[in-house]
Each structure stands twice: as structure tokens, then as C-alpha cells.
C-alpha positions as CSV (number, residue, x, y, z in Angstrom):
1,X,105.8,15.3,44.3
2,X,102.5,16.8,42.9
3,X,99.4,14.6,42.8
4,X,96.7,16.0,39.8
5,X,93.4,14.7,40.5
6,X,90.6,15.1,37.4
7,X,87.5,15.8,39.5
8,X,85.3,16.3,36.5
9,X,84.6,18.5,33.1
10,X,87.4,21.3,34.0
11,X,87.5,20.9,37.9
12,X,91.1,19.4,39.0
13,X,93.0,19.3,42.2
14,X,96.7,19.8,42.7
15,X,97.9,18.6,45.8
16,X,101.3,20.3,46.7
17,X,103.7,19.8,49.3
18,X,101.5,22.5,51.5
19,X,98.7,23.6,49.3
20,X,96.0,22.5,47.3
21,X,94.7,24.4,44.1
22,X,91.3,23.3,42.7
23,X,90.0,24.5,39.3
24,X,87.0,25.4,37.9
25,X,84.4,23.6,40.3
26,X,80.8,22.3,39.3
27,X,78.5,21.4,41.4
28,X,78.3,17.8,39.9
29,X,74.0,17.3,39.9
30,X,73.9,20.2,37.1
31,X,76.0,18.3,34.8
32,X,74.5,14.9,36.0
33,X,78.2,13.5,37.7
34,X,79.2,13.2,40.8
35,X,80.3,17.3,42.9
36,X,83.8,17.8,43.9
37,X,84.9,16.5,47.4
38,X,88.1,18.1,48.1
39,X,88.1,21.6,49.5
40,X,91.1,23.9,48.0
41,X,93.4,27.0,49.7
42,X,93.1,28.1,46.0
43,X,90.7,28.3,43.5
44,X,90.7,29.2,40.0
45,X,87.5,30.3,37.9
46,X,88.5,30.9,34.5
47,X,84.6,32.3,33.8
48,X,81.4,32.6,35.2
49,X,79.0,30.0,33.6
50,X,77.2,27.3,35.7
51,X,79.9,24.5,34.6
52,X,82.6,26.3,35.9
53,X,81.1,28.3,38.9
54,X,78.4,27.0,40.9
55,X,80.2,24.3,42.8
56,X,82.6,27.4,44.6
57,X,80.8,27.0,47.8
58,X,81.6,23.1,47.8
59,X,85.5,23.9,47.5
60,X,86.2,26.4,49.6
61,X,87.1,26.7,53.5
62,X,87.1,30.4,55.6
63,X,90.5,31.4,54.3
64,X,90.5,30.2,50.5
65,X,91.8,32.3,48.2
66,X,89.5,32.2,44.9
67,X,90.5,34.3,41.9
68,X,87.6,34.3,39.5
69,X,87.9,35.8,36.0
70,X,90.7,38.1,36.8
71,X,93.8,39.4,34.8
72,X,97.2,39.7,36.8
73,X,99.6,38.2,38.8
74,X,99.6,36.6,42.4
75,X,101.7,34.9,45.1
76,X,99.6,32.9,47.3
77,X,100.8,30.6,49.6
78,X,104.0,30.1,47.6
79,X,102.4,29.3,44.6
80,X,102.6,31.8,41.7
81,X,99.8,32.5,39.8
82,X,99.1,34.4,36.4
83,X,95.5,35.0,35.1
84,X,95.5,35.9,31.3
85,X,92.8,37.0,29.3
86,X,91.2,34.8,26.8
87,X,87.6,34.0,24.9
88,X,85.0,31.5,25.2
89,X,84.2,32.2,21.3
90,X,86.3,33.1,18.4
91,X,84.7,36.7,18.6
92,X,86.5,38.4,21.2
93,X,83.9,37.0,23.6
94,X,80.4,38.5,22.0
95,X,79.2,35.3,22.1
96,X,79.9,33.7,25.3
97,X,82.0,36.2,26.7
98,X,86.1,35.9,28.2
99,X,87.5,33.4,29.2
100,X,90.6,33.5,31.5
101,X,93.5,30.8,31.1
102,X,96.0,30.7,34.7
103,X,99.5,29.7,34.8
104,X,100.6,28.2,38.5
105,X,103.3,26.3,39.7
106,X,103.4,24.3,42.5
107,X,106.1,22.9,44.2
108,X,108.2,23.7,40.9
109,X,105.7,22.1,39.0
110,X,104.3,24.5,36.1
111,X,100.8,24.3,35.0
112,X,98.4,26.0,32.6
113,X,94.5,25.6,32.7
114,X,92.8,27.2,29.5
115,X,88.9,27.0,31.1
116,X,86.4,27.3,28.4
117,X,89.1,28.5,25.1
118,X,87.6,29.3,22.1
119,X,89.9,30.5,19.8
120,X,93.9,29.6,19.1
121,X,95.8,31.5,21.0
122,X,96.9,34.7,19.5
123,X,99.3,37.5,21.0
124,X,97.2,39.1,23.9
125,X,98.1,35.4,25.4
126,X,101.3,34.4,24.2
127,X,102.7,37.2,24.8
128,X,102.4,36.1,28.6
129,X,102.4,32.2,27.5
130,X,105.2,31.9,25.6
131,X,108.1,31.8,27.5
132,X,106.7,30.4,30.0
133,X,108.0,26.5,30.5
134,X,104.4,24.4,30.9
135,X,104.4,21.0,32.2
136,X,101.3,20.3,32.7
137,X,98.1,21.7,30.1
138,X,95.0,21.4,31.1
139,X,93.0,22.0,27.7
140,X,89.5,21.8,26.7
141,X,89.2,19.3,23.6
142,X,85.5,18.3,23.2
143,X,84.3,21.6,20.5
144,X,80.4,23.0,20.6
145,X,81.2,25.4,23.0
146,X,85.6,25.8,23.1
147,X,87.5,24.5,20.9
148,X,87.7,21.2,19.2
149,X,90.2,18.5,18.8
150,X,91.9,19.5,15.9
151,X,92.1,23.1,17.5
152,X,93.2,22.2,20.7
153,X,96.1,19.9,18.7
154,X,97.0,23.2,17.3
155,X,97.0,25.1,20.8
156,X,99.4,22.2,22.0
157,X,102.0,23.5,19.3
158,X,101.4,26.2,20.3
159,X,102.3,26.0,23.5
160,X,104.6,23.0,23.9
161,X,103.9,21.6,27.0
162,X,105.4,18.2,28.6
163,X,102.2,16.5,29.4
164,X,98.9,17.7,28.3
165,X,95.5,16.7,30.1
166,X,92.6,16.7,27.9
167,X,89.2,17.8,29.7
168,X,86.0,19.2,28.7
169,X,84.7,16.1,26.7
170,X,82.0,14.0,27.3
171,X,82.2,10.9,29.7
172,X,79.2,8.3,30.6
173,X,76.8,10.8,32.6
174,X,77.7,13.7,31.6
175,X,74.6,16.0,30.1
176,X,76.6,18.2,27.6
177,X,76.4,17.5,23.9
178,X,80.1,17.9,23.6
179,X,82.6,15.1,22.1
180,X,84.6,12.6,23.6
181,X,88.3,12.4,23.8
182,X,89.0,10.1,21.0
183,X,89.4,12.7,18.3
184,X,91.6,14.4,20.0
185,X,94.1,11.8,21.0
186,X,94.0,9.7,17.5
187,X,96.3,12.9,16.5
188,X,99.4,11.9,18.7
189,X,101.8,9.5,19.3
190,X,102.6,9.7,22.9
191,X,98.9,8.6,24.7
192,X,98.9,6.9,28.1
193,X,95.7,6.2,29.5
194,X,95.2,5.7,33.2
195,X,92.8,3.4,34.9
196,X,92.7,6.8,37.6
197,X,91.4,9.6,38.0
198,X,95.1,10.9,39.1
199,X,98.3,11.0,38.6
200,X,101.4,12.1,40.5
201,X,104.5,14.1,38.8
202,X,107.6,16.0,39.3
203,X,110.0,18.2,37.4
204,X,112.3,15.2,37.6
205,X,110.2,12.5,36.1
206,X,108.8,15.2,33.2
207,X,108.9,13.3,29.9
208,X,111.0,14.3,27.2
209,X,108.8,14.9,24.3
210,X,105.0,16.3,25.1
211,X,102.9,13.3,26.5
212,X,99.2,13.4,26.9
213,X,97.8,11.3,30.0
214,X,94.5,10.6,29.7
215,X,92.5,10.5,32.8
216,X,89.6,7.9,33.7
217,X,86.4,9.8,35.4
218,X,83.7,7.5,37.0
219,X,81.3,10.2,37.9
């Protein structure tokens, strides 16, 4: 059993069996929410800007392992990890520079954060993506500054995950003139939204067509 906890904007935990892996951390007062409380043996910084970055020293412990804006592949403490290039813009980046997407799996589990995306995907990243069996996307859905809901719809075909996770879009608090998640989950069928910030899964209990669970953030 994996437990995903939404800690804000694009920061999640993912408890394992043995590990926990902890996304994109704020630091919660630049944003105006509440900072992350849960200190990772992984994290993952798909870029460098203050949303994403500046709350690094309020998830980590001595021996954490943080990967930050890298390309390759990893093993650490059993969970595999595989940093692919992306953009934060839909001009290779001379806007607002890369963006990196990671593919892990826990405890059999298979997830895909795409950070800040800004742009469909396109072969430098499905060339790594798409074989790859995703069950749990995290995606960025609000627009301004990655892409919007009817984008990130199209990055969902594109990828075909079982359950997708929107993030990225505003809640009560929030200071970031982004859009909320209603766009983006008018276009499906298959919408369950929790009264949590969490949610627990495994490979058995996976639905059978693509699902998106839609967190509740009190920050």
C-alpha cells in the first residue's frame, strides 16, 4: 500500500513500504499556504523557481537524496527513478527555462510528476514516457505559467495513465493568478473528489479506465 499525500501547489508525499519521496517543495509563506511537514529520503525538483525550490531545507534530513533538475536514471533506496527533460514554456524553455518531468515507482506503484509543463509532450519525452505503464500522473492543469486544462486533457491521452492527480491550480490562499480545477475536470467522466488531502493505492486496486482523484488542500 502507497499513501499519496497533496501537500500543496506541486509538493506531494509518497509514503512507501520503507521510503518516502516528496515532490517539488515550497516553502508555504511565499505562496500564502501552509509549508510542507513531512521530511522525505527522496526529493524531486523538476526546476528551480521559488514554487518549486525554496521549501528543500524544510524536507530534507542528513542523508536525503534530492535530485534537482537532472536528466538520467537512479536507484535509490529501491525506488527507481527517471528524470526526463521537459519545458516550462512552449519555446524550448527561452522563456522560463526546462522543466524536468520524473518517473518513480514505489513499492510497484508507477508514478509520473510533470513539474511546471509547458508544452504537449513531444518525442524528446515520449520517447522515454511511452512505454512506460503510469499509474499515477501528477499534472499541472491551472495555465498562465504550464499548461492549461484543455492541454493537460491532451497530455493525459497522451500518456494514459490509471489515475491522474491534477495540481498546480489555484485553491483558497493561494497567491498565484492561475485557474482552478474545474476546467480541467468538466472534460471527464471518471472524477472522484476526496474530502482529503490523501489517498492510499495499490497496483491491485488500480482502476480500469483512467480516473482522476481530485484532492482537497486546506492550506
Amino acid at each position: 500500500m502507497v499513501k499519496v499525500q497533496w501537500l500543496g501547489h506541486a509538493c506531494f508525499a509518497i509514503y512507501g513500504k520503507d521510503v518516502v519521496v516528496i515532490t517539488d517543495p515550497h516553502n508555504g509563506e511565499d505562496l500564502g499556504i501552509r509549508p510542507p511537514n513531512v521530511k522525505g529520503d527522496i526529493v524531486l525538483i523538476s526546476h528551480g523557481h521559488y514554487d518549486h525550490y525554496n521549501g528543500l531545507e524544510l524536507v530534507t534530513k542528513p542523508d536525503t537524496k534530492v535530485i534537482d533538475s537532472e536528466e538520467g536514471e537512479w536507484e535509490v533506496k529501491g525506488v527507481k527513478i527517471i528524470g526526463v527533460r521537459a519545458y516550462h514554456d512552449k519555446s524550448y524553455g527561452e522563456i522560463r527555462g526546462e522543466n524536468y518531468i520524473y518517473y518513480f515507482v514505489v513499492d510497484d506503484v508507477a508514478f509520473c510528476h510533470l513539474g511546471d509543463l509547458g508544452h504537449l509532450l513531444e518525442d524528446e519525452q515520449l520517447n522515454v514516457l511511452k512505454d512506460k505503464e503510469i499509474d499515477v500522473l501528477f499534472i499541472p492543469v491551472g495555465g498562465v505559467f504550464t499548461i492549461d486544462h484543455k492541454e493537460a486533457k491532451s497530455v493525459v491521452e497522451q500518456l494514459k495513465p490509471k489515475i491522474v492527480v491534477p495540481m498546480h491550480y489555484k485553491v483558497a490562499k493561494l497567491r498565484l493568478p492561475i485557474s482552478g480545477v474545474e476546467p480541467f475536470i468538466k472534460q471527464f467522466d471518471n472524477v472522484e473528489t476526496l474530502d482529503s488531502d490523501s489517498f492510499e493505492v495499490t497496483k491491485e486496486t488500480l482502476p480500469e479506465r483512467t480516473k482522476v482523484i481530485v484532492l482537497t488542500y486546506t492550506g
